[in-house]
FITOR-335961 format. One record per residue (C-alpha): x, y, z. Coordinates in steps of 0.05 Angstrom, whole numbers, plus 5000, padded with zeros to 4 digits. Layout:
BEGIN
XYZ...
# end
This chain:
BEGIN
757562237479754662927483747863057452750763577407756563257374752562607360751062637285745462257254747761677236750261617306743661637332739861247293745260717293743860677374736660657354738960067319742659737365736459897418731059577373735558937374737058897446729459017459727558467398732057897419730058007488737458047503736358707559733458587623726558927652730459297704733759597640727559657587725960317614732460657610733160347540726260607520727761257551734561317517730161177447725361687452731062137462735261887392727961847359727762627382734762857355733962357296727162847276730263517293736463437246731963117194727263797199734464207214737363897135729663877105728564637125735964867095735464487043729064807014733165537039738165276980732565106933729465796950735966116936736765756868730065996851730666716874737866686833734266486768728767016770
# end
C-alpha cells in the first residue's frame, strides 16, 4: 500500500494488528525489528494527519470567526 493513499484508520489499524502480533508473542525475533520499524513509521503518519486535520480544522474555526466579525 503506498504511504500516501493509506488513510488513518488504515494505519492505525496496522498499528493494531502490530501491537497484537508483538503482545501474544505470535512474530518471531528475526521479525521484531521490521515490525517495530514498520510502527514507528504508522505512529509517524498516524501524528502528521492528526496535526494535518487539527491545523485545518482550527483554519475553519478561524474562518467562522473572521466571518462573524
Amino acid at each position: 500500500m503506498m504511504e500516501q493513499t493509506l488513510t488513518y484508520d488504515k494505519a492505525y489499524e496496522e498499528l493494531e494488528a502490530i501491537a497484537k502480533d508483538i503482545e501474544n508473542e505470535s512474530i518471531s525475533v528475526d521479525e521484531l525489528a521490521v515490525k517495530v520499524k514498520r510502527a514507528a513509521e504508522l505512529i509517524h503518519i498516524c501524528e502528521v494527519k492528526l496535526k494535518n486535520a487539527e491545523t485545518e480544522v482550527n483554519n475553519i474555526i478561524n474562518q467562522i470567526d473572521t466571518d462573524k466579525a
